[in-house]
C-alpha positions as a printed NumPy array, in Angstrom:
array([[ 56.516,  33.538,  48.068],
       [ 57.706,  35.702,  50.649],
       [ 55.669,  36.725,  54.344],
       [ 55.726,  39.403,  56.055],
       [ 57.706,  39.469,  59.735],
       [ 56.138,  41.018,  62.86 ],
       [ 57.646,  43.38 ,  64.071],
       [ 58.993,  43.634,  67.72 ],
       [ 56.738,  43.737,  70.155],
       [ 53.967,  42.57 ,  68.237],
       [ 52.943,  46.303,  67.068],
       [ 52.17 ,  47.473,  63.356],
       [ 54.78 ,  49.219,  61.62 ],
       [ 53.617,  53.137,  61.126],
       [ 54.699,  54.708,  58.411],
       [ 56.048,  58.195,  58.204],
       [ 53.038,  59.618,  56.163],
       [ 50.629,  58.324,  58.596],
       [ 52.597,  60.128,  61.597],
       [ 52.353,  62.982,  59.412],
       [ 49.008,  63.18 ,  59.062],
       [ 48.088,  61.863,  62.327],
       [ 49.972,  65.008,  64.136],
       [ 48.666,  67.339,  61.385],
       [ 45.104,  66.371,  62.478],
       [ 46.127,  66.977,  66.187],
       [ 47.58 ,  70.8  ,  65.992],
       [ 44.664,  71.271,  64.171],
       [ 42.295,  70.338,  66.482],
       [ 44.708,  71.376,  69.578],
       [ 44.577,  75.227,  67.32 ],
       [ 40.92 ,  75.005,  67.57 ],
       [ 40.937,  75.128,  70.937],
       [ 43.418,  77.21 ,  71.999],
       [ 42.371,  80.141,  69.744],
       [ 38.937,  79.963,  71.476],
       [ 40.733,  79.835,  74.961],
       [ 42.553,  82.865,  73.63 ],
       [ 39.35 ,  84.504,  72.337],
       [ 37.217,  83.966,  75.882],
       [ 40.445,  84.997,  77.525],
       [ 40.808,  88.51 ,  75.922],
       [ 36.787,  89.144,  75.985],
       [ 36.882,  88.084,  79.833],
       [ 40.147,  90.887,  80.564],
       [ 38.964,  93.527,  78.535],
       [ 35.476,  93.08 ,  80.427],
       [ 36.766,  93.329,  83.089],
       [ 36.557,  96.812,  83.475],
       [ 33.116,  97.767,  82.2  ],
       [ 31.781,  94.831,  84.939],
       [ 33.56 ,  96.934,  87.734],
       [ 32.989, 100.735,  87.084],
       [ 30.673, 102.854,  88.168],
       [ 27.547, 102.446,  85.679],
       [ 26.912, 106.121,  85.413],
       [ 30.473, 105.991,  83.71 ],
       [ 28.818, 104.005,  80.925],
       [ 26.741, 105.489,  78.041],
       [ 22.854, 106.236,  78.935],
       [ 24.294, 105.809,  82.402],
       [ 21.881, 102.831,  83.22 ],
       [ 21.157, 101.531,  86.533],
       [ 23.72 ,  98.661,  85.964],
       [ 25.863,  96.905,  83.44 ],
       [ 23.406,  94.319,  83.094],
       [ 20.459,  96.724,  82.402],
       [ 22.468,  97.949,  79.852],
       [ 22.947,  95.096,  77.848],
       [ 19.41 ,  93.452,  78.936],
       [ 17.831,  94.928,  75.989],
       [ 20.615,  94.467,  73.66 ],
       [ 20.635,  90.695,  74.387],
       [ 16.467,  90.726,  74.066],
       [ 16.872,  92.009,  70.467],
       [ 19.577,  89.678,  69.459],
       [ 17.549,  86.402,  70.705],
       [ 14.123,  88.372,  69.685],
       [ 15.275,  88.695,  66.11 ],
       [ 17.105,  85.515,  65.333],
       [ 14.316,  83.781,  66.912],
       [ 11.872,  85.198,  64.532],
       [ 14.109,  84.982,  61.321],
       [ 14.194,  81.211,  62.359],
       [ 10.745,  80.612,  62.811],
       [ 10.369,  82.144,  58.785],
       [ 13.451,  80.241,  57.617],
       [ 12.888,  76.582,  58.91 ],
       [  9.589,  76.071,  57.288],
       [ 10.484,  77.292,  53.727],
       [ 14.319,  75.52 ,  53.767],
       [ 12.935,  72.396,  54.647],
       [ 10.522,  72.477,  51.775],
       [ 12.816,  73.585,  49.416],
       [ 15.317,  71.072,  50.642],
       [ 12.847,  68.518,  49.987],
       [ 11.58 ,  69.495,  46.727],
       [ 15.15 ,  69.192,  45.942],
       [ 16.079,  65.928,  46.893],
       [ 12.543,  63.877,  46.386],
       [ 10.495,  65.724,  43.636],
       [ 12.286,  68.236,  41.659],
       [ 13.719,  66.732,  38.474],
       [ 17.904,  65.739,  38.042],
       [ 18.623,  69.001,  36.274],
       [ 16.278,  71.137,  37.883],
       [ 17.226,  70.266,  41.014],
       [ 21.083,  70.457,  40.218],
       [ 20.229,  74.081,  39.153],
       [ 18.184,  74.954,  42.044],
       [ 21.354,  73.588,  44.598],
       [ 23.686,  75.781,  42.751],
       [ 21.391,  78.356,  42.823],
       [ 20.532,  77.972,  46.739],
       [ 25.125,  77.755,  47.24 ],
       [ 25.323,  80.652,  45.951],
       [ 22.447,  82.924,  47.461],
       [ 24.994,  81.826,  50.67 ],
       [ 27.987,  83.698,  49.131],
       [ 26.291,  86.95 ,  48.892],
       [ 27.977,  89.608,  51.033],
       [ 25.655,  90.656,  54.171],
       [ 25.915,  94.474,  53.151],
       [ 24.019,  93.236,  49.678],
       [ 21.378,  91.914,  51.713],
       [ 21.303,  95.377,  53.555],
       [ 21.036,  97.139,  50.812],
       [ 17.837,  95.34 ,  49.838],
       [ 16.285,  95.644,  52.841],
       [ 16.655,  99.41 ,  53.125],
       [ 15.901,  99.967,  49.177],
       [ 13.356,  97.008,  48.277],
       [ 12.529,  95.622,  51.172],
       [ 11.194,  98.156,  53.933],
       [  9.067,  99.916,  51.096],
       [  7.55 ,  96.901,  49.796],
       [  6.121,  95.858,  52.82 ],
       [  4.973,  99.191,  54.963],
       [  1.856,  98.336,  53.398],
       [  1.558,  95.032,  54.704],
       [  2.586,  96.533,  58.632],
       [ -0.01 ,  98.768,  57.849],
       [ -2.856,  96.181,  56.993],
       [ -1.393,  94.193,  60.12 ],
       [ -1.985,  97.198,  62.222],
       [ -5.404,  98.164,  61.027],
       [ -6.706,  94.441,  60.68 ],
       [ -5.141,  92.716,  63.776],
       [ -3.671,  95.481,  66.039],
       [ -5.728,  93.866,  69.353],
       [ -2.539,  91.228,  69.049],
       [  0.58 ,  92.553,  70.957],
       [  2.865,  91.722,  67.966],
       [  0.875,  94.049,  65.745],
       [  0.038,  96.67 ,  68.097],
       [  0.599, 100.046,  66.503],
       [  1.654, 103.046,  65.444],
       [  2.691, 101.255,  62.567],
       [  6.298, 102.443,  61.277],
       [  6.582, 105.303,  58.049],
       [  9.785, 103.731,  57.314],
       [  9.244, 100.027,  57.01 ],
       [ 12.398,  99.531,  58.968],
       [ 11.527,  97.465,  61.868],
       [ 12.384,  94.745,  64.085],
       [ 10.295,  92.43 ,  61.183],
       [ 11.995,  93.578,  58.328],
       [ 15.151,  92.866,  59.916],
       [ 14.31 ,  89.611,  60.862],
       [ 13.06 ,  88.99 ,  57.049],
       [ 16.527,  90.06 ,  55.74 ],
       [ 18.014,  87.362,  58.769],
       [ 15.517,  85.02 ,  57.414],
       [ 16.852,  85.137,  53.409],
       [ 20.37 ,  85.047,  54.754],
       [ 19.789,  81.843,  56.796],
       [ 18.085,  80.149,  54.374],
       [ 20.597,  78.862,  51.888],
       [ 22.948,  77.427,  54.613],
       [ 19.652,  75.454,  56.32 ],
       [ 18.59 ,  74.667,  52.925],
       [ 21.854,  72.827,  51.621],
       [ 22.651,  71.049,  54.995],
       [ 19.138,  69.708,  54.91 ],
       [ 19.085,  68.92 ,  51.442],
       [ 22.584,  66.528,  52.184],
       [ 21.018,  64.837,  55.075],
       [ 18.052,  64.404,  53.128],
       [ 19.731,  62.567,  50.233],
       [ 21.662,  60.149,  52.602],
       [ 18.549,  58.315,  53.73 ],
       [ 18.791,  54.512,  53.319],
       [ 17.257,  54.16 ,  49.879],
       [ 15.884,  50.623,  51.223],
       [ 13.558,  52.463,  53.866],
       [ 12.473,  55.054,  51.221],
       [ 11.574,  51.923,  49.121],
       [  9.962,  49.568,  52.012],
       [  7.329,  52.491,  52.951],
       [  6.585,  53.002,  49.102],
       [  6.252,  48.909,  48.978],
       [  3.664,  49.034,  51.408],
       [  1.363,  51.564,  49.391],
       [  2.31 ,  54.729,  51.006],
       [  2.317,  57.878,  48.882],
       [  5.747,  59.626,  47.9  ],
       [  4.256,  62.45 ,  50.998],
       [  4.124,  60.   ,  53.135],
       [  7.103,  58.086,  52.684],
       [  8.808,  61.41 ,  53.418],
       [  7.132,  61.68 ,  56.903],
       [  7.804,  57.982,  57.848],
       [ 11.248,  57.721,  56.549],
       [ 12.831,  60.927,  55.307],
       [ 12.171,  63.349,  58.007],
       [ 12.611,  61.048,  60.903],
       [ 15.708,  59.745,  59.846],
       [ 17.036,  63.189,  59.147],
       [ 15.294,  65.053,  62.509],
       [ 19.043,  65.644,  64.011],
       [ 20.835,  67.162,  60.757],
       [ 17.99 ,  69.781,  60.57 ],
       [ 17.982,  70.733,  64.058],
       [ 22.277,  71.029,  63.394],
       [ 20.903,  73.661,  60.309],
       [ 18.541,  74.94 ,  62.237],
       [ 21.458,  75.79 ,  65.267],
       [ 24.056,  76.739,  62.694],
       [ 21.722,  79.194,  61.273],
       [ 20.326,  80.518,  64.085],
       [ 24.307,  81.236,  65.305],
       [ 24.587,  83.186,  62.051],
       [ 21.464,  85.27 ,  62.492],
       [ 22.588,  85.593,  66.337],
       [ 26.355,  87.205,  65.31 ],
       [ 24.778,  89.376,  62.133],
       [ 26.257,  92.558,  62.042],
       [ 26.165,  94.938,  58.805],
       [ 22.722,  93.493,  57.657],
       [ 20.991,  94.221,  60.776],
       [ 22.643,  97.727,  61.783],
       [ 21.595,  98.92 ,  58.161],
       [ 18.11 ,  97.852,  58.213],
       [ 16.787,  98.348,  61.609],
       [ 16.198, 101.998,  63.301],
       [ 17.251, 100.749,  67.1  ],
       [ 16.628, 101.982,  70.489],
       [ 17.173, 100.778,  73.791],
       [ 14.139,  99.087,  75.031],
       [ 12.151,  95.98 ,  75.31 ],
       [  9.399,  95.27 ,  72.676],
       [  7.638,  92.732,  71.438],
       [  5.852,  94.824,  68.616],
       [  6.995,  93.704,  64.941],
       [  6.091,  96.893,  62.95 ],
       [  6.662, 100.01 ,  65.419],
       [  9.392, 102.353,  64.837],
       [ 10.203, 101.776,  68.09 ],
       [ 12.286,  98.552,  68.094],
       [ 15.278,  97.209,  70.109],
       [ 18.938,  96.499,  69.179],
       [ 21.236,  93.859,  68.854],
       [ 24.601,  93.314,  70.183],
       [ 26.029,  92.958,  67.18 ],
       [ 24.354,  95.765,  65.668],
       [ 25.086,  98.169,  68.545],
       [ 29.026,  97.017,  68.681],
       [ 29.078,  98.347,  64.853],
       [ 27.315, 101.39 ,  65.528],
       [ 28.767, 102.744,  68.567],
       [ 32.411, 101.591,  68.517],
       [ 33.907, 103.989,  65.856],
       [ 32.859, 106.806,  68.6  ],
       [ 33.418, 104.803,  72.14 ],
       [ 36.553, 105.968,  73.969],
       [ 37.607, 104.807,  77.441],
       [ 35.479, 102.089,  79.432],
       [ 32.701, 102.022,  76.926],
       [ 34.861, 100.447,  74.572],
       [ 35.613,  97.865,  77.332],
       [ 31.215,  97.947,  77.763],
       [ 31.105,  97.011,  73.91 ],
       [ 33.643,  94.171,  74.463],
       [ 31.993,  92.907,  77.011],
       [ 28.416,  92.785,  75.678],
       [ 30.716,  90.705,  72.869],
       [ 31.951,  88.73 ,  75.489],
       [ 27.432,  87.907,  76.364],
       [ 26.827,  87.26 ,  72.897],
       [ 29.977,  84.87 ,  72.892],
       [ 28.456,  82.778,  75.662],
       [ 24.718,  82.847,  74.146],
       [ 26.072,  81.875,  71.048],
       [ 28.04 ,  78.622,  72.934],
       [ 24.872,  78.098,  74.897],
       [ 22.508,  78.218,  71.303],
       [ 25.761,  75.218,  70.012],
       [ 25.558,  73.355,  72.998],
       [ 21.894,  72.809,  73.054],
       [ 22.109,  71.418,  69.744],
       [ 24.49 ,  69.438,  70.498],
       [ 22.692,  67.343,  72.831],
       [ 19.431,  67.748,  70.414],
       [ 21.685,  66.1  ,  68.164],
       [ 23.183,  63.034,  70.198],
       [ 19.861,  62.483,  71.402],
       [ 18.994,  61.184,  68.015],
       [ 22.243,  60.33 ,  66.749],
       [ 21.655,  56.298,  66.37 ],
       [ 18.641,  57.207,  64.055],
       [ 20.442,  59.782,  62.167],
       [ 22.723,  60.024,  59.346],
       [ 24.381,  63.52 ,  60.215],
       [ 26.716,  61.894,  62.544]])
């Protein structure tokens, strides 16, 4: 029977596939970072100059740079903020009828189903919001309007189009929904099956052992679905620019045809035709959407490590 010999030194031999891998995983994660350095680099000097002309060199001539992409940045938030607030509630519930009630096969079906509603292109999902969407509900704006119109968000004149600030947060709202569905459903399925079983031990019903152990335990991996879909709806491009009929302003109204742009939205629109500095204007309002975007990661973040010894999405 042979042993083993320490090495030199007293240090574990390494082998070579080990170094391998262990300096593949560091260029990876060194790449990460230095194609976002290069990213905020080239959005900070080719903003540069929109920041320090003349504003009346800019389109609309506004007052200021910043009053020119006040609006734009209102939209974006106003939007995404309103396809999350119709998203979260109807993922989580599929989510959950998925992992805790829906049968084995049914809900196998239902996951593939939910994956692949994700892989639909964001022009699709245009397409039905101009054609099937923005038809089907004028009627509702209108009932809104007539019914509840004392309430700012309804106030009218109700749009002829249907294509309004709501319907394009509807369309953000469908597209958001399978990625916040699946990464719920996965932290749903990872709770300890002992704490599941200890609340149903002690008489609770199947509802309430979600409440007590399944949503608590997987608070932090929905708020990360939440943030990573509310970072999708924030950067949305085609699906929004198609839908919505923009304009520069600030308006809380849902069913107007008067309704305010996104940066996204207004970047696809406007830079086929920009020449000069407002093509270094349209960077820059990239460049604000770049740090709201970091700002919307970095809050959940530290939602996320607030929670993360009760949590199984860390």
């Amino acid at each position: 029977m042979t042993t083993a010999t320490k090495p030199k030194g007293g240090k574990p031999i390494t082998r070579l596939g080990d170094r391998i891998f262990s300096r593949s995983t560091f260029v990876a994660g060194a790449a990460i970072l230095a194609v976002l350095a290069a990213v905020a680099i080239f959005l900070v000097a080719q903003s540069l100059p929109a920041l320090l002309t003349d504003p009346a060199n800019l389109k609309g001539e506004p007052s200021s740079f910043w009053a020119y992409v006040g609006p734009l940045v209102f939209g974006t938030l106003w939007s995404a903020t309103i396809a999350l607030v119709l998203a979260l509630p109807v993922a989580i519930g599929i989510a959950l009828f998925i992992s805790h009630y829906a049968p084995r096969r049914l809900a196998s079906i239902l996951g593939y189903i939910i994956d692949l509603l994700a892989a639909v292109p964001s022009v699709v999902f245009g397409l039905w919001g101009i054609k099937v969407l923005a038809p089907a509900v004028q009627p509702l704006y209108t009932f809104l309007v007539d019914h509840f119109g004392w309430i700012p968000l309804f106030s009218g004149p109700v749009s002829g189009t249907g294509r309004t600030i709501l319907t394009a947060a509807i369309v953000l709202a469908v597209m958001i929904l399978p990625i916040i569905t699946a990464l719920s459903r996965e932290v749903f399925l990872q709770t300890p099956k002992l704490h599941e079983e200890a609340a149903l031990a002690l008489g609770a019903t199947r509802w309430e052992m979600i409440t007590m152990a399944v949503l608590p335990f997987g608070r932090s991996g929905v708020i990360s679905a939440a943030m990573l879909g509310l970072g999708r709806a924030l950067g949305e491009t085609m699906a929004v620019a198609m839908v919505l009929s923009p304009s520069t302003v600030v308006s809380f109204a849902l069913v107007t045809s008067v309704n305010p742009n996104t940066i996204a939205a207004n970047i696809a629109l406007n830079f086929p035709e920009a020449f000069g500095v407002n093509i270094n204007a349209l960077i820059a309002t990239g460049l604000v959407l770049f740090v709201i975007t970091f700002i919307v990661n970095f809050i959940a973040r530290w939602a996320v490590n607030r929670r993360k010894d009760f949590s199984g999405a860390n």
